[in-house]
C-alpha positions as a printed Julia matrix, in Angstrom:
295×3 Matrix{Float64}:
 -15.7   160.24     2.45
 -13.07  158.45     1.33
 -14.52  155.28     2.6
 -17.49  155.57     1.38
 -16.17  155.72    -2.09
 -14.15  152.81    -1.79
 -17.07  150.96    -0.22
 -18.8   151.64    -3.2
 -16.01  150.62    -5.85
 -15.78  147.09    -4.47
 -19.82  146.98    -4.25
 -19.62  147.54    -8.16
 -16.94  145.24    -8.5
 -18.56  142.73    -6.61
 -22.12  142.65    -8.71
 -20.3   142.74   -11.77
 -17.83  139.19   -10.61
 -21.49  137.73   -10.08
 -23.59  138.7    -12.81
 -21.44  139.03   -15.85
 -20.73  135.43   -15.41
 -24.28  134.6    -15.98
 -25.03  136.87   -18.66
 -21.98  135.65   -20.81
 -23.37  131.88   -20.62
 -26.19  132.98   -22.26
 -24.66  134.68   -24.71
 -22.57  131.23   -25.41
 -25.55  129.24   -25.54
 -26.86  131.49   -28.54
 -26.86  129.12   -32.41
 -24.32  129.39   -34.43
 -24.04  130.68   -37.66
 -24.64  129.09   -40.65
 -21.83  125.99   -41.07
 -18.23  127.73   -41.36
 -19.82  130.58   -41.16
 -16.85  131.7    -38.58
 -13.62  130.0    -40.18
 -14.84  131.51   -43.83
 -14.31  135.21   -42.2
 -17.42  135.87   -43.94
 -18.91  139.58   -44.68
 -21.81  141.37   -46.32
 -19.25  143.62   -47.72
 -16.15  142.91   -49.63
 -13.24  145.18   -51.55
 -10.91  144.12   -54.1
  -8.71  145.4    -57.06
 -10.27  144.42   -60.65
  -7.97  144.59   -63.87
  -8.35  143.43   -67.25
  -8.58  143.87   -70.96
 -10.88  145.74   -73.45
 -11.61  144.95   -76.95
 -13.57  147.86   -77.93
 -15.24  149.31   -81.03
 -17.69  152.55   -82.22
 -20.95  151.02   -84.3
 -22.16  153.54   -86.92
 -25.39  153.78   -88.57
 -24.67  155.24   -91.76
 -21.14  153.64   -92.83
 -21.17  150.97   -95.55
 -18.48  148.8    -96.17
 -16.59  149.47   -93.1
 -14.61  146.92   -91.25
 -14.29  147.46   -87.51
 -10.92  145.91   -86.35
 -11.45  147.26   -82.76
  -8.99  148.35   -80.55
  -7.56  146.31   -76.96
  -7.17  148.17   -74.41
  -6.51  148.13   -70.21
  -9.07  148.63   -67.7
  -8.38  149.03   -64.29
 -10.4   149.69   -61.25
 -12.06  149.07   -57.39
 -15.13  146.32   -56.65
 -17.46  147.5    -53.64
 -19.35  144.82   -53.07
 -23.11  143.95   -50.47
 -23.87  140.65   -50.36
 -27.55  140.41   -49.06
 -28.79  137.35   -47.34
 -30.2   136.4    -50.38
 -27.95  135.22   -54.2
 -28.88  139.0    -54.93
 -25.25  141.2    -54.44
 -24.92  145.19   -55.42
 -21.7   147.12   -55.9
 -19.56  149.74   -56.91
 -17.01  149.9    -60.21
 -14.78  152.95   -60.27
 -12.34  152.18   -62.84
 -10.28  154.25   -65.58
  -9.73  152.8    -68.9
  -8.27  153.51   -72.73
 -11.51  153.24   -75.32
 -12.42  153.88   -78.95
 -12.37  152.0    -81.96
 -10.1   150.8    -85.19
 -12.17  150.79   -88.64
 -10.69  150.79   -92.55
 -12.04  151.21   -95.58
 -10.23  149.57   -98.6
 -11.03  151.71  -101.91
 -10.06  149.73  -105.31
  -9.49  151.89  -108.25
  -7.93  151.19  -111.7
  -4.57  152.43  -112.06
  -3.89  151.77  -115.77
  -5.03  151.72  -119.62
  -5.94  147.73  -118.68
  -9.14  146.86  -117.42
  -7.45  144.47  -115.11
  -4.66  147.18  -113.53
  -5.93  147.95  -110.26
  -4.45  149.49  -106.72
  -6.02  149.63  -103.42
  -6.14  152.42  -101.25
  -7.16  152.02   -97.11
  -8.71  154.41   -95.28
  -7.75  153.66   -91.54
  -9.36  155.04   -88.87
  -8.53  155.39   -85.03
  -9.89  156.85   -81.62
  -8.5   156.19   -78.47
  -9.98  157.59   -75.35
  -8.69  158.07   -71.89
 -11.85  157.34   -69.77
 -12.88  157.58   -66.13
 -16.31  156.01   -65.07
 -18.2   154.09   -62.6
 -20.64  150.82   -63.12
 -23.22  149.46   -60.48
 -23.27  146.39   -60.48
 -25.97  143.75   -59.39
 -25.13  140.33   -59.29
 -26.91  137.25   -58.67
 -24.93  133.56   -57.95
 -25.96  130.62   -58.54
 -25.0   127.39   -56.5
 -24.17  124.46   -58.35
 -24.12  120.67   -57.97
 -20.59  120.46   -59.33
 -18.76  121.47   -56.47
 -18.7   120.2    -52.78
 -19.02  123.16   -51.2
 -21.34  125.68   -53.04
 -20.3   128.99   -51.14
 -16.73  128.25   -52.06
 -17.52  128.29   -55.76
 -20.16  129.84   -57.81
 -21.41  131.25   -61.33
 -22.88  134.41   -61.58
 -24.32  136.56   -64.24
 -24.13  140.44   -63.74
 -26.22  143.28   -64.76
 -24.67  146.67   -64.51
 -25.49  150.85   -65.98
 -22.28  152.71   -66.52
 -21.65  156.03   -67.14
 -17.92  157.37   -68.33
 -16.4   160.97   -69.1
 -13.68  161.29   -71.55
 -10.8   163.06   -70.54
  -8.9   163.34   -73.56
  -7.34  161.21   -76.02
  -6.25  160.74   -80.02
  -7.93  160.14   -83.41
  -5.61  159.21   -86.15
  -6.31  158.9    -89.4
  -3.92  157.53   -92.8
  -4.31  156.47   -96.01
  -1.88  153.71   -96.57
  -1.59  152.06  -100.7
  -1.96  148.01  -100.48
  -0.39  145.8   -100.87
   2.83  147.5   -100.67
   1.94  148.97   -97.37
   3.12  152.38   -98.54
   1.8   155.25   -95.67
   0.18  158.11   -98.19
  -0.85  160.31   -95.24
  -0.87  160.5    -91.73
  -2.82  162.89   -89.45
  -3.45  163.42   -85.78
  -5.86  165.12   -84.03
  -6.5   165.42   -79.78
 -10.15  164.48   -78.63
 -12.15  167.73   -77.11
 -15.75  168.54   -77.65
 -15.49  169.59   -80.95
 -14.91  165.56   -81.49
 -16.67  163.96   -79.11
 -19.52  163.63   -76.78
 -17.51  163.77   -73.44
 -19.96  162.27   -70.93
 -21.11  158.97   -72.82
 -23.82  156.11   -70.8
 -24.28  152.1    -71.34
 -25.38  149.26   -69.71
 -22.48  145.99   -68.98
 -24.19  142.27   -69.0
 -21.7   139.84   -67.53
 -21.34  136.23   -67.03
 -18.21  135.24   -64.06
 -16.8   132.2    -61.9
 -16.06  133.33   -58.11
 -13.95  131.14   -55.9
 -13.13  131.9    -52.39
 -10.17  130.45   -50.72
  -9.25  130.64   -47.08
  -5.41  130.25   -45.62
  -5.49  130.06   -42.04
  -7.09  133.11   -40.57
  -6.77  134.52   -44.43
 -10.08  134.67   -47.02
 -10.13  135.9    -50.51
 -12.04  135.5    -53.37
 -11.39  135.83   -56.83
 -13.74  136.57   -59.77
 -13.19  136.09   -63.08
 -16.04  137.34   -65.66
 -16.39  138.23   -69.57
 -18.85  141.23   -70.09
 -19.95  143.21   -72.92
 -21.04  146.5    -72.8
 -23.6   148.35   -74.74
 -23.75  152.34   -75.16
 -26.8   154.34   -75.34
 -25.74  157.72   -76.42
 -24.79  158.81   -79.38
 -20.98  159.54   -78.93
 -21.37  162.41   -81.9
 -20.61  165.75   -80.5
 -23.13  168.5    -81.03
 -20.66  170.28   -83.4
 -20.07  167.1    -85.79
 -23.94  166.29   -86.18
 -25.15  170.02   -86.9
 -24.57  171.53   -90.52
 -22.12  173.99   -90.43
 -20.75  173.55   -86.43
 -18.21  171.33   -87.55
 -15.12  173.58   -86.68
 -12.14  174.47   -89.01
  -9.47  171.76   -88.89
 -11.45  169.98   -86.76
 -12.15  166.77   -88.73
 -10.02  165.37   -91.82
 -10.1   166.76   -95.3
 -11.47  164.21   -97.23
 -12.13  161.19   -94.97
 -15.72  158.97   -94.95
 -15.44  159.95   -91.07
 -15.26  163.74   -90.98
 -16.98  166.71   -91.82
 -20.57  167.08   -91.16
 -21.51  162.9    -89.76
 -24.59  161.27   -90.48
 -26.45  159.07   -88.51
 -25.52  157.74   -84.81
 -22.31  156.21   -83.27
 -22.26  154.25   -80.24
 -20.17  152.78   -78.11
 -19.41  148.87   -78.24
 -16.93  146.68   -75.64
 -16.22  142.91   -74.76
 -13.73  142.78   -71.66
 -12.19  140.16   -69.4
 -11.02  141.0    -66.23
  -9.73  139.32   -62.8
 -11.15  140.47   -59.43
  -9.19  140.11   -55.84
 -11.67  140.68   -53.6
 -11.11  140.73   -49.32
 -13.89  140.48   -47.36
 -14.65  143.13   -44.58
 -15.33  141.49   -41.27
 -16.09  142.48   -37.77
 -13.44  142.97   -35.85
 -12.94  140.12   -32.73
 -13.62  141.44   -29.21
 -11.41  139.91   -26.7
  -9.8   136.26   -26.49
 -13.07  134.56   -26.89
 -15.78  135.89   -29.49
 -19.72  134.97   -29.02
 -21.11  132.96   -31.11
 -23.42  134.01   -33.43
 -22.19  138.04   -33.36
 -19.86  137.1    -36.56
 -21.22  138.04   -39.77
């Protein structure tokens, strides 16, 4: 019995020493891949850290005479990124971020007998929000004459839906006398629902450079864009729109920007962020990889 087994073992051994041969010349003689498509380390999918900076405001409808200063901020997130056979990429955003806006009002009013005798009083206004969200990206590169190597270096322009919840934050509001700079009041209030419309939706349009570099063995690419972002909804919470649902303490005695609100408010952002992206390859089976089986 024993024998027998043996017998077979070294038949198997046997055909395999004189067919896998064969069968991995033909797998050597398959094309290659597109030029450096093997010392690139390319990959359809790629994952990289993305940081940056907001500059963000709230547009209203209804306020005259406003001027938005704006408010800048950090973003922070991951880039999941397909890159089709085609310019055409889509991804994934999770990020976290600080949002709102910065808006005063300066009121003149005469402070004496003389016509001429006047003080100005601002109204300032600030909301910062602690967001988390995702975008979904879709990307398409272009190639361009400029550079020597196209796939090393490329524009692209970026179309991407967001959606955001707010987890909390602060709105501040003071009335400070100019041009002294003299602080009148000062009041803060935490951001709930009362405040706010916690789950808020937009749309990002982007323009970017990417640039992949390779180090040896090691490929990475970074991406550099400028976006601004657009929100839909109106960030008014049900309670600040409605007559009457505005609750007690809730807003500020007196201000342009409490009590019952008129109109819409939505969300407004330009950022700039920086993108270090890896690409996610196959790994290499044994000393010598086939040709062609790289993606």
């Amino acid at each position: 019995m024993m024998n027998r087994v043996s017998l077979a073992f070294l038949l198997v051994v046997f055909l395999l020493l004189c067919f896998y041969p064969a069968q991995a010349q033909r797998k050597w003689k398959k094309a290659l891949p597109e030029k450096n498509g093997v010392s690139y380390n390319n990959g359809k999918f790629n994952i990289g850290i993305k940081a940056g900076a907001i500059w963000s405001y709230f547009g209203y409808s209804s306020f005259k005479n406003t001027t938005y200063d704006g408010i800048i901020s950090p973003i922070a997130g991951l880039l999941l990124e397909y890159k089709t056979n085609t310019p055409l990429s889509v991804g994934f955003n999770p990020f976290v971020a600080i949002r709102g806006t910065s808006m005063h009002h300066d009121k003149v009013w005469q402070s004496g007998l003389e016509a001429n005798k006047t003080d100005t009083t601002r109204t300032q206004y600030t909301c910062q929000m602690n967001v988390v969200g995702a975008r979904i990206p879709f990307t398409y590169y272009f190639n361009s004459f400029i550079f020597s190597n196209p796939k090393d270096k490329q524009f692209y322009i970026s179309l991407a839906p967001e959606a955001y919840y707010v987890l909390g934050g602060k709105i501040r509001y003071s009335k400070i006398d100019m041009p002294q700079d003299s602080l009148k009041s000062d009041i803060s209030i935490p951001i709930g629902k009362a405040n706010m419309q916690r789950l808020q939706f937009g749309i990002t349009c982007g323009a970017g450079f990417s640039s992949r570099h390779n180090i040896n063995a090691f490929t990475f690419v970074m991406k550099y864009e400028l976006a601004f972002s657009y929100g839909i909804n109106n960030t008014f919470s049900k309670m600040e729109s409605e007559v009457g649902g505005f609750p007690e303490n809730g807003g500020f005695a007196g201000s342009p920007y409490a009590t019952i609100q008129q109109g819409q408010r939505r969300y407004r952002a330009l950022d700039f962020t920086i993108t270090l992206m890896f690409p996610i390859k196959k790994q290499l089976r044994g000393a010598c990889i086939n040709w062609g089986e790289f993606n």
